[in-house]
KEGUFI-625403 format. One line per 3 residues: for each residue x, y, z of N, C-alpha, C, O, CB. Coordinates in steps of 0.2 Angstrom, whole numbers. Glycine has a CB too. Example, Ala and Ser with C-alpha at 12.3 -4.5 7.8 and 13.67 -1.06 7.14 Angstrom:
BEGIN
66 -28 39 62 -22 39 66 -16 39 71 -17 42 57 -22 45 ~ 64 -11 35 68 -5 36 64 0 39 67 6 40 70 -3 29
% end
This chain:
BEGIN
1 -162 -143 -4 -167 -140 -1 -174 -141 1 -176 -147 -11 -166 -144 ~ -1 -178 -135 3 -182 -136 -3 -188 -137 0 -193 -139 9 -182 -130 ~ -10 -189 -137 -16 -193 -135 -14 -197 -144 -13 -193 -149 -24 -188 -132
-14 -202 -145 -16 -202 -150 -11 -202 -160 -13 -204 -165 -20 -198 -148 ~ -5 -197 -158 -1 -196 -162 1 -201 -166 2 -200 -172 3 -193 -159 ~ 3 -205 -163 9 -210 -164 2 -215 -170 5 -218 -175 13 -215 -155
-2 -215 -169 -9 -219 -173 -6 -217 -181 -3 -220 -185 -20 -215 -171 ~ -8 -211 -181 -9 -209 -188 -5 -203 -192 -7 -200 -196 -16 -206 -188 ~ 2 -202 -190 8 -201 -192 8 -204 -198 6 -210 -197 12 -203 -189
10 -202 -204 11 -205 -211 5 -205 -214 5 -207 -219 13 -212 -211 ~ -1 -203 -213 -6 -205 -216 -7 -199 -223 -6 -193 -222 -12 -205 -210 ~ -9 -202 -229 -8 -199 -236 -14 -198 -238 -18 -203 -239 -3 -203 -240
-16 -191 -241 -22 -188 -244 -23 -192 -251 -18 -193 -254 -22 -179 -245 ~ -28 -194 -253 -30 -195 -261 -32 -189 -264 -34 -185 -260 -37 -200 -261 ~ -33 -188 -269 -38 -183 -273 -42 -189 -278 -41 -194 -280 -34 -177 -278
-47 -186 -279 -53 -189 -283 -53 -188 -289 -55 -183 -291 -57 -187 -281 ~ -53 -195 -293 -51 -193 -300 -55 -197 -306 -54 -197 -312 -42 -193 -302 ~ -60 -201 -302 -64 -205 -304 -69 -201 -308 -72 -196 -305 -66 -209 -299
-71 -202 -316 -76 -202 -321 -82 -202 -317 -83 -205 -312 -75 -207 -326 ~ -87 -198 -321 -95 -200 -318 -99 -200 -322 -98 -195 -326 -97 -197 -314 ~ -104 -203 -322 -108 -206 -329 -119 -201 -326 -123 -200 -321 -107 -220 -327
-119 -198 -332 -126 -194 -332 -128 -196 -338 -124 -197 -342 -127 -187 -331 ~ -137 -195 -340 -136 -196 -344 -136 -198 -351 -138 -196 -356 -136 -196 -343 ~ -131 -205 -348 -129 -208 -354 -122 -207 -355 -119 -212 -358 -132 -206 -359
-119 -201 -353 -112 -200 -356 -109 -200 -349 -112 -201 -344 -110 -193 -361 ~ -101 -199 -350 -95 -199 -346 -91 -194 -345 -88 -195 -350 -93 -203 -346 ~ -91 -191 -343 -83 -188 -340 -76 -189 -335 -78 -187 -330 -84 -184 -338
-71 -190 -335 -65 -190 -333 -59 -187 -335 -56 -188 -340 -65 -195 -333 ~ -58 -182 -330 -58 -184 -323 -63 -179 -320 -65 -174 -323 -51 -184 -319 ~ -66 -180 -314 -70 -174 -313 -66 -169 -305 -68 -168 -299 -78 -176 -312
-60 -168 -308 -58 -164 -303 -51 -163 -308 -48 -168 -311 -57 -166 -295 ~ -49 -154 -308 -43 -153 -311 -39 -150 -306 -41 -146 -302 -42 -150 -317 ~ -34 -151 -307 -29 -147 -301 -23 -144 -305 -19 -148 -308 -25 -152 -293
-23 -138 -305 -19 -134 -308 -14 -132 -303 -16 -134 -297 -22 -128 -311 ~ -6 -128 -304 -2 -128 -299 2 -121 -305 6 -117 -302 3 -137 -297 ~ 1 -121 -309 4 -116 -314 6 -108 -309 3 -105 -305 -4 -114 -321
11 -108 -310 14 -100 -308 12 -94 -311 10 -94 -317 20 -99 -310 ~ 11 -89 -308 8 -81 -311 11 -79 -318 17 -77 -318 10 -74 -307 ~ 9 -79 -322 11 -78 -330 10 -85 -335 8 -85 -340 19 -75 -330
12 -89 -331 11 -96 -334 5 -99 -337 -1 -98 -334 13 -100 -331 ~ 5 -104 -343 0 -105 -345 -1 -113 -345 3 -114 -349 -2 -102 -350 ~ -3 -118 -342 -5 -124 -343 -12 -127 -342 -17 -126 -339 -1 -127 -340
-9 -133 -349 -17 -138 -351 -16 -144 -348 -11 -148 -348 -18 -139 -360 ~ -24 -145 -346 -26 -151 -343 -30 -153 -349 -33 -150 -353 -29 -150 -336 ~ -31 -161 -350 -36 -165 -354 -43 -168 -351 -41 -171 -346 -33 -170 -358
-48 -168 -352 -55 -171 -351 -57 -174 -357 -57 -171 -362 -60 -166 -348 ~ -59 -180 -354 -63 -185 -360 -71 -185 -358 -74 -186 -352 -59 -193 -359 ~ -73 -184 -364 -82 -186 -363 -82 -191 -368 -78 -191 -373 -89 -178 -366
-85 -196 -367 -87 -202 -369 -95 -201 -369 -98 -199 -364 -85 -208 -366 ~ -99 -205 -377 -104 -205 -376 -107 -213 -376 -105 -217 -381 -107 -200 -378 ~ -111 -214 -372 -114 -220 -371 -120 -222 -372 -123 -228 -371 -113 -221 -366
-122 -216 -374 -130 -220 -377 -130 -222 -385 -126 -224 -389 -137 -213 -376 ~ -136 -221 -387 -137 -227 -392 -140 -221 -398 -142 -222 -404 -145 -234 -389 ~ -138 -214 -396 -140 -208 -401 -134 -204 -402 -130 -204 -398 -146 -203 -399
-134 -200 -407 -127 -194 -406 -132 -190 -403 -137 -188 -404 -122 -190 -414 ~ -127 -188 -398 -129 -182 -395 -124 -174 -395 -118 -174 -395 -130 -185 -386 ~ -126 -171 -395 -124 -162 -393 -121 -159 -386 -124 -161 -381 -131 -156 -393
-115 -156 -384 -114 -157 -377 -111 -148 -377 -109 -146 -382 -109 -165 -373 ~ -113 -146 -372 -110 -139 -370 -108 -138 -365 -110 -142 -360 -114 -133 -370 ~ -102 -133 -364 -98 -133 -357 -98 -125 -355 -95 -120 -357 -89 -135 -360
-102 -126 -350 -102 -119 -346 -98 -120 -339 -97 -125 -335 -110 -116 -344 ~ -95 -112 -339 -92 -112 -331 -97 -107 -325 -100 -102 -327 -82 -108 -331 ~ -95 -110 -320 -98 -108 -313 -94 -106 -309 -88 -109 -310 -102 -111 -310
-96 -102 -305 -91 -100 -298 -94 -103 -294 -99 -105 -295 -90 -93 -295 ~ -91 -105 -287 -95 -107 -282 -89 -105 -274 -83 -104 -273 -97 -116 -283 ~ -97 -103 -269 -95 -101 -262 -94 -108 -259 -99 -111 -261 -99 -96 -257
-90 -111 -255 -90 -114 -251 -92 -112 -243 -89 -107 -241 -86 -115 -252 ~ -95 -117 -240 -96 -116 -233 -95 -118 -229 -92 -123 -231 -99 -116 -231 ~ -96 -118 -222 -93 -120 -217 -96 -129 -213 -95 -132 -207 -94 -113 -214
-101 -130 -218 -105 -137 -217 -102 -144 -224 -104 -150 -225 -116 -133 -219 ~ -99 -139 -228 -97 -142 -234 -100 -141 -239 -97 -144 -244 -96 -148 -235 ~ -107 -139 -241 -108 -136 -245 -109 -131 -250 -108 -125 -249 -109 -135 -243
-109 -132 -255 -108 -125 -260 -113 -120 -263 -118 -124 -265 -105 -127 -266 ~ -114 -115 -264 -118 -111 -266 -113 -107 -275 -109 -103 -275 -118 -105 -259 ~ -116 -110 -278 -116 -110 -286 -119 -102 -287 -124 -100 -286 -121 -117 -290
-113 -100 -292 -114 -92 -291 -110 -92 -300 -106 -96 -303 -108 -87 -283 ~ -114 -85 -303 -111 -85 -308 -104 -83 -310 -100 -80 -307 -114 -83 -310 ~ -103 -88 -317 -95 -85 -318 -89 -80 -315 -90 -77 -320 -96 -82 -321
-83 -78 -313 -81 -73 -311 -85 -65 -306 -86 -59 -307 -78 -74 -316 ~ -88 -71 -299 -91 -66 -295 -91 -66 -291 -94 -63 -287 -96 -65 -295 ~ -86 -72 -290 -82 -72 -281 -74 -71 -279 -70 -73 -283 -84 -79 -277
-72 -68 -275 -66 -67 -276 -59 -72 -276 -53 -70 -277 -66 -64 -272 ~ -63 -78 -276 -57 -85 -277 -58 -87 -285 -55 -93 -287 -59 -94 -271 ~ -62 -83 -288 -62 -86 -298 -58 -86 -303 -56 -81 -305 -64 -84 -301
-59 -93 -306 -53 -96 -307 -56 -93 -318 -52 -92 -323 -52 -106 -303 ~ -62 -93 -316 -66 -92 -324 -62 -91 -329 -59 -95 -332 -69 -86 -325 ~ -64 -84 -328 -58 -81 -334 -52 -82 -335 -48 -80 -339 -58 -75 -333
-49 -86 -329 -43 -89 -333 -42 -96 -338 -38 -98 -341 -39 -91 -329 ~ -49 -97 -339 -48 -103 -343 -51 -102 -351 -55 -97 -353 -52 -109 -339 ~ -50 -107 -354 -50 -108 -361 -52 -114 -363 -48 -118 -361 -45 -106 -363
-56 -115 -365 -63 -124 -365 -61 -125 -372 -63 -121 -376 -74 -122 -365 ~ -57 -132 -376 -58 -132 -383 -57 -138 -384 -53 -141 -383 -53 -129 -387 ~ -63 -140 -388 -69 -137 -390 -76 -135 -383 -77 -140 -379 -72 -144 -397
-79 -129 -382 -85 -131 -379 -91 -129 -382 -96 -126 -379 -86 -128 -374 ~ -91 -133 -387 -98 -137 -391 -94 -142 -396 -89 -141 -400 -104 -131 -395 ~ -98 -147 -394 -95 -153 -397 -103 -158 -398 -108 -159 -394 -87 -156 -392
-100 -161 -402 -108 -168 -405 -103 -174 -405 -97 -174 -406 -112 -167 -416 ~ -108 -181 -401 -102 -187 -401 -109 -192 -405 -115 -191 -404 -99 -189 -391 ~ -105 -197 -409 -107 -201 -410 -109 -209 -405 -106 -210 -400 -103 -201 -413
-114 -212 -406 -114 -218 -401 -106 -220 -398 -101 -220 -401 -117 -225 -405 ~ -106 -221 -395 -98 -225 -391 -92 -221 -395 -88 -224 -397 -96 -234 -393 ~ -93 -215 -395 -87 -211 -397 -83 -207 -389 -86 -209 -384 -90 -205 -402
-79 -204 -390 -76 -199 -385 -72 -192 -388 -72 -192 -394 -70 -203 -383 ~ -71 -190 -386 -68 -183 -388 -62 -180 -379 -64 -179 -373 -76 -178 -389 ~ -56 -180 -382 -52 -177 -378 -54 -166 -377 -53 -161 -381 -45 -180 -383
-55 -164 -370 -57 -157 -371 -50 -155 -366 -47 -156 -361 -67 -155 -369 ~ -51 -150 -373 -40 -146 -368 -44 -141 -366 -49 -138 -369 -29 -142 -376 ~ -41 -140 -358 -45 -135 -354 -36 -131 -352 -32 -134 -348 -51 -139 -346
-36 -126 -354 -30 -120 -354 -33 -117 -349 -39 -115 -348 -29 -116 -360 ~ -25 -116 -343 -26 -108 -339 -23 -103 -340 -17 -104 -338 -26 -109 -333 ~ -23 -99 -341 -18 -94 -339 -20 -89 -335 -24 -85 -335 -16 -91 -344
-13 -91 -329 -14 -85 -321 -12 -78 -325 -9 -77 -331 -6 -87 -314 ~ -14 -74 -320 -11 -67 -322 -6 -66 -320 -5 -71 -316 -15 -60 -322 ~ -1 -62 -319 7 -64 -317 4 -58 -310 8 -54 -309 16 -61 -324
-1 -58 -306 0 -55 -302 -4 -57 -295 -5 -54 -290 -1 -49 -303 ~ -5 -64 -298 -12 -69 -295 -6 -77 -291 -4 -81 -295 -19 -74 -304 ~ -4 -77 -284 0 -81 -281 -7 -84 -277 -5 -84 -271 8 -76 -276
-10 -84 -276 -15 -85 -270 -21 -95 -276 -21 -97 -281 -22 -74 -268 ~ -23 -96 -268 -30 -102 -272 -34 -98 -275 -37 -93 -273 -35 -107 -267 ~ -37 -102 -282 -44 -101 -285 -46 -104 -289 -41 -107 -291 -45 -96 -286
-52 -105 -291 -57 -112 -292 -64 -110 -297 -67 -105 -297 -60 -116 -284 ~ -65 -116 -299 -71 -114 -301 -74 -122 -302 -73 -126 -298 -71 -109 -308 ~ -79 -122 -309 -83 -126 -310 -85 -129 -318 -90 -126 -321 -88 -124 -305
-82 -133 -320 -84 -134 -328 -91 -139 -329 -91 -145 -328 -77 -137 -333 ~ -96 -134 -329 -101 -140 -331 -104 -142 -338 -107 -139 -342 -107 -138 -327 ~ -101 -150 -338 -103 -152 -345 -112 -155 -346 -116 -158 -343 -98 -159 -348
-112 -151 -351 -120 -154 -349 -122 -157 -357 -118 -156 -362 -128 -146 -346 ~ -127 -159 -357 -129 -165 -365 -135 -158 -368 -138 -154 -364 -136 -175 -363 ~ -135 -156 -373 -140 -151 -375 -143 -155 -383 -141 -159 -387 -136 -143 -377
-150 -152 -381 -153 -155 -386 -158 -147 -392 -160 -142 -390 -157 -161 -381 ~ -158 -149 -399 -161 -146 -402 -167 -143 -401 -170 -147 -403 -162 -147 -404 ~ -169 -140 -401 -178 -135 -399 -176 -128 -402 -171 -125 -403 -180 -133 -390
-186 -128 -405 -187 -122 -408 -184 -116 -403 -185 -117 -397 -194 -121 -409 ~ -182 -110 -406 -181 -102 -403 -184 -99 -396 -180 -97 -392 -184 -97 -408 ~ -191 -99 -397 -194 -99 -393 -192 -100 -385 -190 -97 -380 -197 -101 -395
-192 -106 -386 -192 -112 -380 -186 -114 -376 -185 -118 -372 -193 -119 -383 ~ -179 -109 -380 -174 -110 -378 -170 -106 -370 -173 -101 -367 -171 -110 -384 ~ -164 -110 -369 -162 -106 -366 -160 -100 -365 -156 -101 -369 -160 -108 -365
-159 -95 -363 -158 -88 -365 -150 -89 -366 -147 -87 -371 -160 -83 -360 ~ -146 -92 -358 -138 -93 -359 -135 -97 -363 -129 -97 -363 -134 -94 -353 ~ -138 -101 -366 -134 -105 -372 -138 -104 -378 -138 -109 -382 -135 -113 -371
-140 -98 -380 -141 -96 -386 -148 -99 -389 -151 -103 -386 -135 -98 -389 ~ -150 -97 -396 -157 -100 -397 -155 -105 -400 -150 -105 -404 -162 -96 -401 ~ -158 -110 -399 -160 -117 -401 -158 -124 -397 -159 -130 -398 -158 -118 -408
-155 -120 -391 -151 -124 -386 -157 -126 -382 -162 -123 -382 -145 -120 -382 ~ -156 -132 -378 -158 -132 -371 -154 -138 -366 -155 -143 -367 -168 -134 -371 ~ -151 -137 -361 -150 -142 -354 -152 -148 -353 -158 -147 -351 -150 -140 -349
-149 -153 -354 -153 -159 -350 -152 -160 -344 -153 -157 -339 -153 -164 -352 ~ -145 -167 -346 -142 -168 -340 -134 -165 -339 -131 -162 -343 -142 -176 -339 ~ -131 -165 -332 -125 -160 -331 -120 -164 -327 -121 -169 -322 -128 -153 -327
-114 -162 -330 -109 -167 -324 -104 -161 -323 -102 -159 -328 -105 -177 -328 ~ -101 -159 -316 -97 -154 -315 -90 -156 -312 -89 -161 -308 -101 -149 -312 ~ -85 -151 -313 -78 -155 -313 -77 -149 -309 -80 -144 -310 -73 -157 -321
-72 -149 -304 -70 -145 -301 -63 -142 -304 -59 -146 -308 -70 -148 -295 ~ -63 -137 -303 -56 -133 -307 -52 -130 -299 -55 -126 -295 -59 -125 -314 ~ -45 -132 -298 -43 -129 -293 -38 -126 -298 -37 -127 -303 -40 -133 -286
-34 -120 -294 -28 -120 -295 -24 -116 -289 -27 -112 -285 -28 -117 -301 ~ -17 -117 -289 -14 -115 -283 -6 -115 -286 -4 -120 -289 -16 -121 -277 ~ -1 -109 -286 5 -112 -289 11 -115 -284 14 -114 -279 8 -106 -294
10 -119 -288 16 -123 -283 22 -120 -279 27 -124 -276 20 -127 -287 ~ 23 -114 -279 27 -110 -275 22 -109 -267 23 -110 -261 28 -103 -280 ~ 17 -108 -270 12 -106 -264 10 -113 -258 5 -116 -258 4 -103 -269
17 -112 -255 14 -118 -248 15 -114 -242 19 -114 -238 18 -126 -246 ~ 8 -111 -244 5 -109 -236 0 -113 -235 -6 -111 -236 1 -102 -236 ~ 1 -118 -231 -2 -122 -226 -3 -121 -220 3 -119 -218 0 -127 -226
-8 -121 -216 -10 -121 -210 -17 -123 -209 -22 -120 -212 -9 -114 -207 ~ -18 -128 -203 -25 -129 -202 -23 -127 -192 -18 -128 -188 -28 -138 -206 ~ -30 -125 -190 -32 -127 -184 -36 -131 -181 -41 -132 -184 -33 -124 -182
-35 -133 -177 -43 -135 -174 -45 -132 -166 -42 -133 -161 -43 -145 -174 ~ -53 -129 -167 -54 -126 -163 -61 -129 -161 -62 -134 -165 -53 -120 -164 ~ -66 -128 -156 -69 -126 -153 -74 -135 -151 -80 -137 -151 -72 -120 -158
-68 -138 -149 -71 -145 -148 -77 -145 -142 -76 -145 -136 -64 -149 -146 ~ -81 -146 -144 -86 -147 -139 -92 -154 -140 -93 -155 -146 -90 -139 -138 ~ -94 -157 -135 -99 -162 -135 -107 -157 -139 -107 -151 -139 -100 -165 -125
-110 -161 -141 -118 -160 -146 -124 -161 -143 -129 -157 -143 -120 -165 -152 ~ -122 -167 -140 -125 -176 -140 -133 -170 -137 -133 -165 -133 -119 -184 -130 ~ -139 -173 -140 -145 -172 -138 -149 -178 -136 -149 -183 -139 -149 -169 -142
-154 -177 -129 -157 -181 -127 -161 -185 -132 -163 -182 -137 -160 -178 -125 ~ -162 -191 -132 -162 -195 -138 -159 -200 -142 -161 -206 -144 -163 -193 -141 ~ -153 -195 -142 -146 -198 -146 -141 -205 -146 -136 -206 -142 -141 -194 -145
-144 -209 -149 -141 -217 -147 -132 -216 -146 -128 -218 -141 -144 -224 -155 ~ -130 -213 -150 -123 -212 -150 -121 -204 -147 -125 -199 -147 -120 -213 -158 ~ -116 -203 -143 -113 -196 -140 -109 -193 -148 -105 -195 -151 -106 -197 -131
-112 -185 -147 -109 -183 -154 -103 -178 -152 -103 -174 -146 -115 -181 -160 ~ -100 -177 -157 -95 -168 -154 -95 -166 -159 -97 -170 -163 -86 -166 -152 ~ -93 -160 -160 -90 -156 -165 -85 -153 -165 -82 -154 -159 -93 -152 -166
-81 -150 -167 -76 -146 -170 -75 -141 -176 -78 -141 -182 -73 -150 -171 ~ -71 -136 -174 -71 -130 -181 -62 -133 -183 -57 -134 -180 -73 -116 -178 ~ -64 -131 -190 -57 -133 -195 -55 -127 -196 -59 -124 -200 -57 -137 -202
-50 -124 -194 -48 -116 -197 -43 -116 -201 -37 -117 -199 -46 -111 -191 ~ -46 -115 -208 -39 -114 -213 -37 -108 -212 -41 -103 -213 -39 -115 -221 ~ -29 -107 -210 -28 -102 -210 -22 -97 -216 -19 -92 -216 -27 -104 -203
-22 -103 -220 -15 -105 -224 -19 -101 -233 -23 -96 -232 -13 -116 -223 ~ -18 -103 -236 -20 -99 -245 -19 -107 -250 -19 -107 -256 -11 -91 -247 ~ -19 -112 -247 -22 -117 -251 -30 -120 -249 -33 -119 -245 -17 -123 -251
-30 -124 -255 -37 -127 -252 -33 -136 -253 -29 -139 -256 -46 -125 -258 ~ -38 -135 -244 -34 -142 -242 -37 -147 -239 -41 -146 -234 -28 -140 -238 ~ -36 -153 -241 -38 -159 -239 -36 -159 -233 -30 -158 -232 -37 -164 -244
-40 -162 -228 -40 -166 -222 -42 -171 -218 -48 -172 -217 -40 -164 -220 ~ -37 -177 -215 -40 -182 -214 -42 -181 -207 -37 -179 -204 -36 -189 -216 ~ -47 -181 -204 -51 -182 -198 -51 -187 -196 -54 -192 -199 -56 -181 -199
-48 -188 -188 -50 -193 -185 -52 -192 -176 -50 -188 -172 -45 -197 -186 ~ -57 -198 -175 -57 -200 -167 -54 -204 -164 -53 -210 -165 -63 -202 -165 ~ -50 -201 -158 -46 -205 -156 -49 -206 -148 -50 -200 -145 -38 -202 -158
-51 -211 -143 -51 -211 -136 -45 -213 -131 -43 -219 -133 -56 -214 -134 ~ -43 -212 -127 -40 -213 -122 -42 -213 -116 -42 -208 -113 -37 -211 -122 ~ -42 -220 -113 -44 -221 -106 -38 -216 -101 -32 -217 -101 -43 -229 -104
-41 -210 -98 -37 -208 -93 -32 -213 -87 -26 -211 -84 -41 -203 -91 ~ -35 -218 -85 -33 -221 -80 -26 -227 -85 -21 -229 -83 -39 -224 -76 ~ -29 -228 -91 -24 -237 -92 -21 -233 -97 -16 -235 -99 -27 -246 -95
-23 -224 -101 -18 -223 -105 -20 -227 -112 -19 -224 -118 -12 -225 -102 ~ -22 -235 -112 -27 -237 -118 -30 -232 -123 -34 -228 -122 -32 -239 -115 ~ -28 -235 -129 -32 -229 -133 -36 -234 -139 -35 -240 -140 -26 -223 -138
-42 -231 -141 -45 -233 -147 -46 -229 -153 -48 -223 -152 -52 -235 -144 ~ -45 -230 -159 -48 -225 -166 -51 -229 -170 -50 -234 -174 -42 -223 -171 ~ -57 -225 -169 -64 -225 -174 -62 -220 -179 -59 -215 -178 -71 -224 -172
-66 -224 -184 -65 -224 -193 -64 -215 -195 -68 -210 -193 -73 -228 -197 ~ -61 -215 -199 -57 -207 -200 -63 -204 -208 -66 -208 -212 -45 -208 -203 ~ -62 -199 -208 -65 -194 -214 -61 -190 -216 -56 -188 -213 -71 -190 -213
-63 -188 -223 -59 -182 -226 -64 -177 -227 -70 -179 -228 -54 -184 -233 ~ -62 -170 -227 -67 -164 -227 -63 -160 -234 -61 -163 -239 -66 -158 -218 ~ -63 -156 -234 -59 -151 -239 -61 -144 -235 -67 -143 -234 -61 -151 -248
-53 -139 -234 -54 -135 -233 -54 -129 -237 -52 -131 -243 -52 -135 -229 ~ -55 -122 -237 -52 -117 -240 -50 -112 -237 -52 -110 -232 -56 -115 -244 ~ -45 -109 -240 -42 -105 -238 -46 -97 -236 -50 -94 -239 -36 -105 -242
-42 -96 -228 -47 -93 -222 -52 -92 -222 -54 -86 -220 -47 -88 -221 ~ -57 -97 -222 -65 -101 -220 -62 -105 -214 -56 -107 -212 -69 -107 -227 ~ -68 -106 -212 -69 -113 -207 -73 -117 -210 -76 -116 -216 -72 -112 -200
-72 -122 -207 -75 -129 -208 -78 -134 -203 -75 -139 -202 -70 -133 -209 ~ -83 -134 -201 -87 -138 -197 -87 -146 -197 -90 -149 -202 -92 -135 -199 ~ -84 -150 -192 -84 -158 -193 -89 -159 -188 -91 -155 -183 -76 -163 -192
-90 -165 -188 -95 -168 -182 -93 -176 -182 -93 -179 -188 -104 -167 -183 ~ -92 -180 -176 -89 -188 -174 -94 -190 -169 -96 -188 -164 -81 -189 -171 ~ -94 -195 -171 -100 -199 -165 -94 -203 -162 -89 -204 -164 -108 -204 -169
-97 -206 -156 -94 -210 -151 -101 -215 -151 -107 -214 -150 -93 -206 -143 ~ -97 -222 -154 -101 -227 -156 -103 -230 -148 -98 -231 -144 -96 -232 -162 ~ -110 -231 -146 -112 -233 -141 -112 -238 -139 -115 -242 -142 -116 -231 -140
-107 -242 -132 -105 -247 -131 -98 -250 -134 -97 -256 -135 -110 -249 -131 ~ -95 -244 -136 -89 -245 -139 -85 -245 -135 -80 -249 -137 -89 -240 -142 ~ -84 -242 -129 -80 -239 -121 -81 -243 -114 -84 -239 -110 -81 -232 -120
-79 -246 -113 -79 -247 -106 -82 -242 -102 -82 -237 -105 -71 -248 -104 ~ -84 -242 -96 -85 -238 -91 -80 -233 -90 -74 -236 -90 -87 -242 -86 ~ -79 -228 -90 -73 -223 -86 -72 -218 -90 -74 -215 -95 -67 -225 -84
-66 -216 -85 -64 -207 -89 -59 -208 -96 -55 -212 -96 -56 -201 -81 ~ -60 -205 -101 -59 -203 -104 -57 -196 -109 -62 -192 -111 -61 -207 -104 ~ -50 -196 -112 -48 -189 -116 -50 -190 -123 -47 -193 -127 -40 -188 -115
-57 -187 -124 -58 -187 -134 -54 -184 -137 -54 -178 -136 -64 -184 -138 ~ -49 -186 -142 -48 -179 -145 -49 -179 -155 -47 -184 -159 -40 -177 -143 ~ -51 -175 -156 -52 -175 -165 -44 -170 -167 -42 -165 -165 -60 -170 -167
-42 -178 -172 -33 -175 -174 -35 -175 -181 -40 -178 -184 -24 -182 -173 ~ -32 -170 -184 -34 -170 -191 -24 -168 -194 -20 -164 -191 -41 -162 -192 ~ -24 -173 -199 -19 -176 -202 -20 -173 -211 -22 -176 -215 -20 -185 -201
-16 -165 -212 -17 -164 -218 -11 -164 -223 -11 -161 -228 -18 -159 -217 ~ -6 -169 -221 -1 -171 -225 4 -171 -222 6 -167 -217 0 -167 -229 ~ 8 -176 -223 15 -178 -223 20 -174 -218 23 -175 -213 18 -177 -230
22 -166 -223 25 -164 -222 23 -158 -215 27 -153 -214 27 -162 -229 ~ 19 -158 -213 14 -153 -208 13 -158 -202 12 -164 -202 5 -149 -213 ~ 14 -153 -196 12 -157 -188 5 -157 -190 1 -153 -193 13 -153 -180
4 -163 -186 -2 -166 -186 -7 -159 -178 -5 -156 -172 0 -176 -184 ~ -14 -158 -181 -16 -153 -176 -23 -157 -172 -26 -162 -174 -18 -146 -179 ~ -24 -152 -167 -31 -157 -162 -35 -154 -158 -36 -148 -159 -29 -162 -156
-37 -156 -154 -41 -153 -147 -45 -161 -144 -47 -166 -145 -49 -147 -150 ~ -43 -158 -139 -47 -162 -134 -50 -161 -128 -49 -156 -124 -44 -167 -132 ~ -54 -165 -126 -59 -163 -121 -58 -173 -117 -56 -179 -120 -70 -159 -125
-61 -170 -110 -59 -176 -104 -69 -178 -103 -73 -174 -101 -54 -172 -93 ~ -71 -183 -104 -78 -186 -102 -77 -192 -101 -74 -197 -103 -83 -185 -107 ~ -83 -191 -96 -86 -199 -92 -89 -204 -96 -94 -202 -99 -93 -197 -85
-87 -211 -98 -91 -214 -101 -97 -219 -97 -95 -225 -96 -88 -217 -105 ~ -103 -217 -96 -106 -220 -91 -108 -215 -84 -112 -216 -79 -101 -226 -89 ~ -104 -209 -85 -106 -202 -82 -109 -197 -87 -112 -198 -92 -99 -200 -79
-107 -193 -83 -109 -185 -86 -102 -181 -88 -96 -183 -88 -112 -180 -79 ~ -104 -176 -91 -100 -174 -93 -93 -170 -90 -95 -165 -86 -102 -172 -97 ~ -86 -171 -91 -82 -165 -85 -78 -163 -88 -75 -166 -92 -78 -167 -79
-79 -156 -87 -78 -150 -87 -69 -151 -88 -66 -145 -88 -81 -147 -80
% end
């Protein structure tokens, strides 16, 4: 696809590594990315800091979670889906007590099984616990426990051998409903590949007659491997000149990988063509 290419060539993924504050306390980073090979074992560090004005109790439980096709997650127990990363990990300390304005470094170990080449993930949620009678407690954190507040860190892992990358993009079609101040599309993101992978999204227009192009503001999605992904872009109203025009949505997952797309031809100030 030639509409648009030359824009966003070079363009470079972030990952997200910023601390987040519940609470009262902190964590950082809240995302880990493992790359460890089958048999191998490697440790990552997380810091909890507490910030309130009491010593508090904190516990570290793991979760699984489905991803969907809207971005979404559905939070599932421990090793119960088939991308779980659980049971490879090792939490030390997960129970720990902090002083006012203290911190604590927590070493989160993985170890792959040497027959595991593929992505998988989970979820460490640190949460603040507080004392209570037997009764009253939680059943999964044992008696006298109970949950307050919760801050969760994403756990990937993928080994660096494994670059199976492929994204597609399919099923570009207009939304737009009666009403709609802006014309909307959609698109499906097909991972086709065995990582989970960041992608940058963008709208790009081109006047069919001057060849002219415009790019409105880009997004990043996260994909997983062989799911789809659902995006949606608006066409900012009174953005375009009157006339024909090629949309296309390019999505830019890295450096080293062609950039992929779809497009469709519409009237601005018309109807739509086919």
């Amino acid at each position: 696809m030639r509409i648009g290419l030359n824009l966003v060539l070079g363009l470079m993924l972030t990952s997200i590594s910023a601390g987040v504050y519940a609470q009262d306390f902190e964590v950082a980073p809240v995302r880990l990315d493992f790359n460890a090979e089958p048999g191998e074992n490697q440790t990552k560090v997380i810091n909890v800091k507490n910030h309130s004005n009491v010593k508090a109790s904190y516990v570290v439980a793991i979760s699984d979670f489905l991803p969907s096709s809207d971005g979404k997650r559905q939070i599932m127990p421990p090793n119960t889906t088939r991308h779980s990363a659980a049971n490879w990990l090792n939490i030390n300390p997960s129970f720990f007590e902090l002083n006012p304005g203290d911190q604590i470094p927590i070493q989160v170990s993985m170890l792959v099984p040497s027959d595991e080449y593929g992505a998988a993930w989970c979820i460490l949620n640190f949460q603040t616990a507080r004392e209570q009678t037997s009764w009253g407690a939680d059943r999964d954190l044992g008696a006298g426990i109970t949950v307050s507040g919760r801050i969760g860190v994403t756990v990937y892992q993928s080994p660096t051998s494994n670059a199976n990358h492929s994204i597609k993009v399919t099923s570009l079609q207009e939304i737009t409903k009666d009403g709609d101040a802006n014309r909307k599309f959609s698109a499906t993101l097909d991972n086709l590949g065995d990582k989970v992978t960041k992608c940058k999204v963008h709208l790009i227009a081109s006047n069919v007659m001057t060849a002219e192009e415009k790019q409105f503001p880009s997004f990043e999605v996260e994909t997983f491997p062989k799911m789809t992904r659902n995006v949606e872009v608006e066409l900012p109203a009174g953005e375009l000149p009157p006339g024909q025009y090629a949309i296309a949505i390019i999505v830019d997952y890295g450096p080293r990988f062609a950039l992929e797309g779809a497009q469709m031809v519409i009237d601005v100030g018309g109807s739509k063509v086919d």
